[in-house]
N, C-alpha and C positions, 0 to 999 in steps of 0.2 A: 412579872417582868420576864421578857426575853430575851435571852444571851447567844447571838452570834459570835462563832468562834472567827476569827479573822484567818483569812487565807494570804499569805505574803507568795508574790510571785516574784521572782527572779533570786535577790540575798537572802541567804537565812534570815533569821528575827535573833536578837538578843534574849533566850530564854531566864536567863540567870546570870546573876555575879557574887564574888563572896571574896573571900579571903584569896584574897591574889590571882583571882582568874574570872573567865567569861565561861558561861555554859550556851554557845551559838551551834543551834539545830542539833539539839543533845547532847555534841560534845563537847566536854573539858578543856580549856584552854589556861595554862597557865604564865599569868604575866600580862604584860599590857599589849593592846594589839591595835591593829588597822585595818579598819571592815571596809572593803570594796567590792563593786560590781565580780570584782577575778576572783575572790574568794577573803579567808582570815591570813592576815601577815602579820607573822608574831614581833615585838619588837624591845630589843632589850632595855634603848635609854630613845628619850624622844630628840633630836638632831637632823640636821639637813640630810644627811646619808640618808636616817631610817625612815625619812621623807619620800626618797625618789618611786617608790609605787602610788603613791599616794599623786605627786606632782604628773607622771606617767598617764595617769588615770584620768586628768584634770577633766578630757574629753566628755568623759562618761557622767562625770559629778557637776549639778551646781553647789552644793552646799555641803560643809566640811564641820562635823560636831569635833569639839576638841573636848574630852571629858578629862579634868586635871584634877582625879585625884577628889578623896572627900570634901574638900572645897575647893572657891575657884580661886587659881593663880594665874600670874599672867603669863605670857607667852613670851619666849626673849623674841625681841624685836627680829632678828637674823628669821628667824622660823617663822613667825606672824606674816613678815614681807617676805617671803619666800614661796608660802600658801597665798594671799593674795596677789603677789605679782604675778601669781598663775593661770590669773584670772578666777579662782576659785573664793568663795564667799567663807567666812572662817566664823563658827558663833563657839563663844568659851564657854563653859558650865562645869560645874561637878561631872563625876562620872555616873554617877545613877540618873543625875535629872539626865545626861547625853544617853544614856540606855535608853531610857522613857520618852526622848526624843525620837532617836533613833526610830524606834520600835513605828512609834506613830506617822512617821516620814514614809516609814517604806510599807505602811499597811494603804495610804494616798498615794502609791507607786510614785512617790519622791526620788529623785537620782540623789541621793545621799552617801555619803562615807564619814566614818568615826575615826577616830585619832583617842585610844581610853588607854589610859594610863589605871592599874589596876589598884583596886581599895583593899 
């Protein structure tokens, strides 16, 4: 069998996750964050505020991973319509299946951004 490495152009890749953090294009990140085209934004609690890069971005993004955490919850409705009234497409998941997503979006040069709340 033959193993091509995958080449990501433009976002980093989600290398790793663990214990309260992201390891995106080597570095440590600790806490939950929000991956876009402009880079990693850390974010304390998930809310309309910690939204606005994310809403900002809408241009750039069709598709918005929401990783909540080792299962999935739901989104308070204010956030959910807030991301879709942006015109932006919302899918929920865990945070590992939204890494795993993630990853594979942006190796099909996907316009994607994550929303991971950290495990």
């Amino acid at each position: 069998m033959r193993l091509n490495e995958i080449e990501f152009s433009g976002q980093p890749p989600i290398d790793g996750y663990g214990p309260g953090g992201f390891r995106i294009a080597g570095v440590w990140h600790k806490g939950s964050l929000i991956l876009l085209p402009s880079g990693v934004h850390p974010i304390a609690m998930l809310s309309l505020e910690t939204l606005a890069p994310l809403i900002s971005a809408r241009s750039e993004i069709d598709v918005v991973l929401m990783g909540q955490g080792s299962e999935i919850a739901q989104l308070a409705p204010g956030i959910r319509n807030a991301i879709e009234g942006s015109g932006l497409g919302v899918e929920i998941m865990s945070t590992p299946s939204a890494c795993r997503t993630y990853n594979v979006l942006l190796a099909e040069d996907r316009r994607v951004a994550a929303v991971l709340t950290a495990v």
